[in-house]
C-alpha positions in Angstrom: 252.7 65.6 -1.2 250.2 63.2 -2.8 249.8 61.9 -6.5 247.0 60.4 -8.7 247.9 57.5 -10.9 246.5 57.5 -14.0 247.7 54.6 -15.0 248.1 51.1 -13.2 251.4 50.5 -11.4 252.8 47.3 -10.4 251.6 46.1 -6.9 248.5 48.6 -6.6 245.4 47.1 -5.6 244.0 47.5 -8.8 246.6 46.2 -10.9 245.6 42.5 -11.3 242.1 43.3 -12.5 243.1 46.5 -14.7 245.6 43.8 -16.7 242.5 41.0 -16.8 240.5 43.4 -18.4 243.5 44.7 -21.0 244.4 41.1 -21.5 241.1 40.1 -21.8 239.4 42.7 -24.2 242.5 42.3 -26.3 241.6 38.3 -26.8 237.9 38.7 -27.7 239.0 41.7 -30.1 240.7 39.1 -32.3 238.3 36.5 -31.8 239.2 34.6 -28.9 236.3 32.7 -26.7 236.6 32.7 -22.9 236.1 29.4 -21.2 233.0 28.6 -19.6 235.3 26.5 -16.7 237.7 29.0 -16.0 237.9 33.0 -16.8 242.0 32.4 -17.4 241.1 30.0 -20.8 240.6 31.2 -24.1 240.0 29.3 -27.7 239.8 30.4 -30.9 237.8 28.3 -32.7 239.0 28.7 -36.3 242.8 28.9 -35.7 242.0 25.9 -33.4 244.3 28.2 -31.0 243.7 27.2 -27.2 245.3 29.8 -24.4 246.0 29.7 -20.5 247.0 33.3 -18.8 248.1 33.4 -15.4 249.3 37.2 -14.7 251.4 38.0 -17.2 252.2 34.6 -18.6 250.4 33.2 -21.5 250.6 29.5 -22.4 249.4 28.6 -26.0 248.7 25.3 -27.4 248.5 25.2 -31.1 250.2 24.4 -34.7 253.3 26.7 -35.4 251.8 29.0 -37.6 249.0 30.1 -35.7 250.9 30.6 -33.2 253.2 32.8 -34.8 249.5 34.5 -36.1 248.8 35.1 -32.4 252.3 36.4 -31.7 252.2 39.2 -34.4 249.0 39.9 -33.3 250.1 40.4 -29.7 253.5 41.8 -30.9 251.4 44.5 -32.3 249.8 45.3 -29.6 252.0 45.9 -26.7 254.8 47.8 -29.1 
């Protein structure tokens, strides 16, 4: 018996790019800039928001309110 996944699954070849993408559309659709250095940094200019994803982990550097902007905005997302 043999299956199609329509979706990504943990540990297929694909999986790492298919989240990059997801990850990464989901930044630039709320205004985030990649880096030109690095494809894993993001800034967002007017929240003064800077952002470092490796995988699935997401390290943000910013004042306390914007990040709690970015983690309803995120929040809202993945629910």
């Amino acid at each position: 018996m043999c299956g199609k996944l329509e979706k990504s699954m943990y540990g297929t070849r694909d999986a790492a790019q298919n989240w990059e993408e997801e990850y990464a559309g989901f930044m630039e659709e709320i205004k985030f800039v990649w880096g030109t250095a690095s494809p894993c940094v993001f800034h967002h200019e007017e929240r003064n928001i800077r952002a470092v994803i490796h995988g699935d982990e997401f390290t943000m550097l910013g004042h306390e309110d914007q990040l709690n902007w970015f983690r309803e905005k995120i929040r809202s997302k993945v629910r």
